[in-house]
mmCIF file of the C-alpha atoms, coordinates in Angstrom:
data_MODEL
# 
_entry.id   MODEL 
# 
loop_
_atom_site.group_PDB 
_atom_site.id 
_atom_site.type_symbol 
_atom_site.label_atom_id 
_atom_site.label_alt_id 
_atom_site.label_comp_id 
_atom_site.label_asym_id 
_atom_site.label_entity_id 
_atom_site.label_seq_id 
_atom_site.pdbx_PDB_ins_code 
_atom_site.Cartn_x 
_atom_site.Cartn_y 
_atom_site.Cartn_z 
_atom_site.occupancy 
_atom_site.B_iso_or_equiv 
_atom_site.pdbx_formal_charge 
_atom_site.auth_seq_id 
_atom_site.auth_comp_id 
_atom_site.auth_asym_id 
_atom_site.auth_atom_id 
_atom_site.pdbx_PDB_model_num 
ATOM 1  C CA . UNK A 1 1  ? -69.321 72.773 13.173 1.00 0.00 ? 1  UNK A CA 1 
ATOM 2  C CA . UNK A 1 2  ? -71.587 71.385 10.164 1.00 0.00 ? 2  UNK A CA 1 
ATOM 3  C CA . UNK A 1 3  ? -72.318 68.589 9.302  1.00 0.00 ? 3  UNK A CA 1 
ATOM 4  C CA . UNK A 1 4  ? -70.151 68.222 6.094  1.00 0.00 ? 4  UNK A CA 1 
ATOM 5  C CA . UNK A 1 5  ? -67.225 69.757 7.708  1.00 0.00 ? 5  UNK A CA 1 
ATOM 6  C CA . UNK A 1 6  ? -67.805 67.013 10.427 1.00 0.00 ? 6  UNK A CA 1 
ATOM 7  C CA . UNK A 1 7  ? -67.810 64.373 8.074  1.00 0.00 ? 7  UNK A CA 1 
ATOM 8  C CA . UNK A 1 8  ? -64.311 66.229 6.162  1.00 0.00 ? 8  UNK A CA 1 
ATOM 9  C CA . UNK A 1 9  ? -62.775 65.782 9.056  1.00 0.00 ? 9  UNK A CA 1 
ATOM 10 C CA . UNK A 1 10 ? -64.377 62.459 10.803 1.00 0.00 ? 10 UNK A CA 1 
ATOM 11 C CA . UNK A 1 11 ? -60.416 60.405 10.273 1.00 0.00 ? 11 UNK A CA 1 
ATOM 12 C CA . UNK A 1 12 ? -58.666 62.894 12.922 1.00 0.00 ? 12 UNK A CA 1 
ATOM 13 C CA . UNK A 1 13 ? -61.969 63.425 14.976 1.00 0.00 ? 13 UNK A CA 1 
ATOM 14 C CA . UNK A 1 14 ? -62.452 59.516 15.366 1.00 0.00 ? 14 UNK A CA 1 
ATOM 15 C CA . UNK A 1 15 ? -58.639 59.390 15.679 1.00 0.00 ? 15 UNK A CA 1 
ATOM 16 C CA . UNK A 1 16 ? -58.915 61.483 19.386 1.00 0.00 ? 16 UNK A CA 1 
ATOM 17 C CA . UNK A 1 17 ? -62.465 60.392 20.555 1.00 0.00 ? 17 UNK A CA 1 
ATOM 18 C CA . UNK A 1 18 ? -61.374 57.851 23.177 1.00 0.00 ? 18 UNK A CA 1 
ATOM 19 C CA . UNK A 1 19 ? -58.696 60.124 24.558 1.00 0.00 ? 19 UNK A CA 1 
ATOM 20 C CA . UNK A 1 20 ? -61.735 63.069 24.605 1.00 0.00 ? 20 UNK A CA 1 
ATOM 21 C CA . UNK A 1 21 ? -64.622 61.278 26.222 1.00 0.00 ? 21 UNK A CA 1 
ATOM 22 C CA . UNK A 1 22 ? -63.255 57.945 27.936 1.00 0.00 ? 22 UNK A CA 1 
ATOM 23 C CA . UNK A 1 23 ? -66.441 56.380 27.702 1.00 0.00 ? 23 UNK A CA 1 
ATOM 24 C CA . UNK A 1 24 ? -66.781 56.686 23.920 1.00 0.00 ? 24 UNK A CA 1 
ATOM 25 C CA . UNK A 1 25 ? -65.215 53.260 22.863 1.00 0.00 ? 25 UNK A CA 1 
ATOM 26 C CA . UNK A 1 26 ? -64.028 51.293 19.130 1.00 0.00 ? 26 UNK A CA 1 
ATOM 27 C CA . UNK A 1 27 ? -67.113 49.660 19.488 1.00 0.00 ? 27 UNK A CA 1 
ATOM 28 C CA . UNK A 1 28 ? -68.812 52.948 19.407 1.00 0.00 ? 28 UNK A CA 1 
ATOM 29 C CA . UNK A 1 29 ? -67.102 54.097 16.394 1.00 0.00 ? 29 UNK A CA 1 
ATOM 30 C CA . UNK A 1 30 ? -67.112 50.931 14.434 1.00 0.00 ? 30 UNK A CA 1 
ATOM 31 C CA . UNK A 1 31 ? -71.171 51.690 14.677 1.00 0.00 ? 31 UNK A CA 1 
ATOM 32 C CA . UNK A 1 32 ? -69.715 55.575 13.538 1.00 0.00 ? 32 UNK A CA 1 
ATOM 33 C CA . UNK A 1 33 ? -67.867 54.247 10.460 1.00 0.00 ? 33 UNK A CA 1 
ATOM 34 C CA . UNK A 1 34 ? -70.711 52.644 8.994  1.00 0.00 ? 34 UNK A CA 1 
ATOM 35 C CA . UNK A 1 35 ? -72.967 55.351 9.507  1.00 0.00 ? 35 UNK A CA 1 
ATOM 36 C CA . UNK A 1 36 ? -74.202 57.904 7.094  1.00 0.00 ? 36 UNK A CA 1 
ATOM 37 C CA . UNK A 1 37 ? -75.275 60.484 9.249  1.00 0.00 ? 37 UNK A CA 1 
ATOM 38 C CA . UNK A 1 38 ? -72.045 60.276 11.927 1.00 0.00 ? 38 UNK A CA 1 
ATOM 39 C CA . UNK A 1 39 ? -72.576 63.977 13.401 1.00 0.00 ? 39 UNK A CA 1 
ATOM 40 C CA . UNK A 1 40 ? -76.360 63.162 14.492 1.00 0.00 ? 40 UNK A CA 1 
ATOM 41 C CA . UNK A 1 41 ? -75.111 59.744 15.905 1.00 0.00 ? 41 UNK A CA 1 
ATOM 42 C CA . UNK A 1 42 ? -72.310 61.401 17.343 1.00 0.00 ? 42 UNK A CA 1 
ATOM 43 C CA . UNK A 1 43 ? -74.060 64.112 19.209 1.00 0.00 ? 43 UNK A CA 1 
ATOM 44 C CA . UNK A 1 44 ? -76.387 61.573 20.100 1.00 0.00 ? 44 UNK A CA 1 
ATOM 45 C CA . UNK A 1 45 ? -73.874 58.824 21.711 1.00 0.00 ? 45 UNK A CA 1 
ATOM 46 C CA . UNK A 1 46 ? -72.880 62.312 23.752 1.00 0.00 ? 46 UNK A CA 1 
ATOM 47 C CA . UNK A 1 47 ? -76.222 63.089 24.944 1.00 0.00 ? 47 UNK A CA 1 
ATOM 48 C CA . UNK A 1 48 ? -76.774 59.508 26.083 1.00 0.00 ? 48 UNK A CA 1 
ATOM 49 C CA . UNK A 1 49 ? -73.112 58.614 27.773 1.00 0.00 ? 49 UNK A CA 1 
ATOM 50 C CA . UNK A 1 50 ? -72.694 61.885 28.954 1.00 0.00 ? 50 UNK A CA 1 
ATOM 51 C CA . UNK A 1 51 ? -76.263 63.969 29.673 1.00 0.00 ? 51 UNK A CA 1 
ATOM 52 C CA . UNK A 1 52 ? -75.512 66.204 27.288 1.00 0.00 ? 52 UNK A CA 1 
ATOM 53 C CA . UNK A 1 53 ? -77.938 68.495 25.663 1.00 0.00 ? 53 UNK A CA 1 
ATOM 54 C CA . UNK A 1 54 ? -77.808 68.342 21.923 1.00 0.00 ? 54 UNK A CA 1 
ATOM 55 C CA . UNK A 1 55 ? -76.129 72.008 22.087 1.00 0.00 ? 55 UNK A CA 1 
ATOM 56 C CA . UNK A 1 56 ? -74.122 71.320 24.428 1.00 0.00 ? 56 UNK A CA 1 
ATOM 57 C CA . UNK A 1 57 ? -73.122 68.050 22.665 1.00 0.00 ? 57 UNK A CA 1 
ATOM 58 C CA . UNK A 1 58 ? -72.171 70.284 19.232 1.00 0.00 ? 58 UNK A CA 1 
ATOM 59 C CA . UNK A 1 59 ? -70.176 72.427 21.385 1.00 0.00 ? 59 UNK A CA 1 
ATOM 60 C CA . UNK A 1 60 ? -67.963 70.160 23.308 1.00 0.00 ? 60 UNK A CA 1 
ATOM 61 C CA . UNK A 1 61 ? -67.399 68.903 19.989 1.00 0.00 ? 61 UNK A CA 1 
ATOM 62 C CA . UNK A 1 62 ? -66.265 71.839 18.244 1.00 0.00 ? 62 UNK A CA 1 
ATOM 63 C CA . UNK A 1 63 ? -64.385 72.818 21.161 1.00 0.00 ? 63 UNK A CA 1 
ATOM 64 C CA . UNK A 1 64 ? -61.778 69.569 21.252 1.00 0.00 ? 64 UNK A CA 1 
ATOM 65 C CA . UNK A 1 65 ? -61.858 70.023 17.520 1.00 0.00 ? 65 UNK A CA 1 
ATOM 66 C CA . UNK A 1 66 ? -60.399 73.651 17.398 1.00 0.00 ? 66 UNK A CA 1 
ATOM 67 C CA . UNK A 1 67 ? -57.480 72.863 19.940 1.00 0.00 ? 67 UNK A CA 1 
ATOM 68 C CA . UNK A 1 68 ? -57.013 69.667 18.689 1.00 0.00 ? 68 UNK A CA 1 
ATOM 69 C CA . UNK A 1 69 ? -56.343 71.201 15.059 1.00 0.00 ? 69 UNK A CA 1 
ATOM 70 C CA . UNK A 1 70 ? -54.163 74.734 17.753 1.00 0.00 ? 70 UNK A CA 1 
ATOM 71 C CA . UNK A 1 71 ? -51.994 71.870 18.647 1.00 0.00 ? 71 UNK A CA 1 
ATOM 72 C CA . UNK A 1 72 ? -51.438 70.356 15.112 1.00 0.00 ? 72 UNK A CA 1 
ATOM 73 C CA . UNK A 1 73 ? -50.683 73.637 13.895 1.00 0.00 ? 73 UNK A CA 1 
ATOM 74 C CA . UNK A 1 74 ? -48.037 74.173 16.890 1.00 0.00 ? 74 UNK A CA 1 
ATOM 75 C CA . UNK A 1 75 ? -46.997 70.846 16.476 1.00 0.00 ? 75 UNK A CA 1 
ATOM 76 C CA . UNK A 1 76 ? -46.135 71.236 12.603 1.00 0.00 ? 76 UNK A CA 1 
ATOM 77 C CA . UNK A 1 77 ? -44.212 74.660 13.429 1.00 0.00 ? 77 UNK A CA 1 
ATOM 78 C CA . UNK A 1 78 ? -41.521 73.129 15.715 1.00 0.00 ? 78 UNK A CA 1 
ATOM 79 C CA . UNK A 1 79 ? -40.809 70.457 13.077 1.00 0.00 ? 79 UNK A CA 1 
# 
């Protein structure tokens, strides 16, 4: 995942954060909103509350991205 596309879709990422990584709190993502580079800060709140390594970090990310957008796509074909 890029940057930009990151930032595209930052409203449904920051909407499942806290149910993705429990230790990622609203305080966390208040400091997210206001921040123009939220994929570096992201990765990096990762790397420090987690150990991740920056790779890592990026793909954990896109990971709980893709099946969070599976299970929208599911989710709008049983409606």
């Amino acid at each position: 995942m890029n940057k930009d596309l990151f930032e595209i879709n930052w409203k449904q990422i920051r909407s499942q954060t806290t149910a993705w990584w429990s230790l990622m709190g609203d305080h966390d993502l208040l400091k997210l909103d206001k921040s123009d580079a939220k994929f570096d800060k992201y990765v990096t709140m990762l790397r420090v509350k987690y150990g991740y390594t920056s790779d890592h970090a990026k793909k954990e990310i896109v990971k709980h991205f893709n099946e969070f957008q599976a299970e929208q796509k599911n989710a709008s074909k049983t409606e």
